[in-house]
Each structure stands twice: as C-alpha cells, then as structure tokens.
N, C-alpha and C positions, 0 to 999 in steps of 0.2 A: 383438410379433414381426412382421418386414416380410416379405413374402410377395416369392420370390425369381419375377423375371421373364424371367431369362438374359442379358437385356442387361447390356452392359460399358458402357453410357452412362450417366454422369456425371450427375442430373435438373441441375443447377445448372450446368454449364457447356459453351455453345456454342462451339464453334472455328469461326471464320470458312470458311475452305479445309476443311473436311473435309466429306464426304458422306455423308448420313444419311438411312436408310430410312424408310420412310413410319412405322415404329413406333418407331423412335429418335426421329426428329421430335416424334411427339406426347410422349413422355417428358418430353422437353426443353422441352416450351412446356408442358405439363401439359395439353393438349385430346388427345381421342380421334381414332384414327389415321383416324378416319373424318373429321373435320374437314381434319385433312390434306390429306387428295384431293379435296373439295371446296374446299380455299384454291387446289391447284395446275390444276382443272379450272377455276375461276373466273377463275382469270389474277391472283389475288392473290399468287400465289409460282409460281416456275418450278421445276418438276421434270422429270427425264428415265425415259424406259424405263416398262415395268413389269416386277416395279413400281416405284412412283416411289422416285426416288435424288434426295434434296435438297440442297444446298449449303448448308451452316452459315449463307453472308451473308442468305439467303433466308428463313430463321428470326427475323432479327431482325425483317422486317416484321410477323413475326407479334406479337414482343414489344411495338413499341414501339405495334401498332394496338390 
C-alpha cells in the first residue's frame, strides 16, 4: 500500500514550463527536498522566492547530472 503524500505531482513526468515547489521538485527527481535547496543555493539550478518555485526546464539539470 503507497502512503499518500497530497501532492498531485506525477513522480515520472516533468513539464518543461511549469513551476514546481521545492517538494514537487524532489518528488520528481526522487532526492529530498533538502537536496533541492542546496542544488538552487549552489547555483546548480535557479529558483525563485521562498520558498523556492522551480521551473520544470531546471529539473532536467538535475536529471541528466
């Protein structure tokens, strides 16, 4: 039985244009949301606000590294 999370995010698919919370993010790349905010404080990926609001294209750096 899958333990429900609340999110409506998809684990397996990324939309380019769409913007996605620091815990959607890790969802979607499958690292914790804490990874997250150290890829976007690093400068490995650009996020805006807090907290951070990611952009789908910004996700893929995370996939293809």
């Amino acid at each position: 039985m899958q333990k429900e999370t609340g999110s409506t995010v998809h684990p397996r698919v990324i939309l380019a244009d769409a913007i996605y919370t620091t815990d959607e993010a890790a969802v979607l790349v499958r690292v914790r949301p804490s990874t997250i905010r150290a890829a976007v404080r690093l400068g490995k990926i650009r996020g805006a606000g807090r907290p951070f609001r990611i952009r789908g294209s910004e996700l893929f750096k995370l996939c293809a590294a």
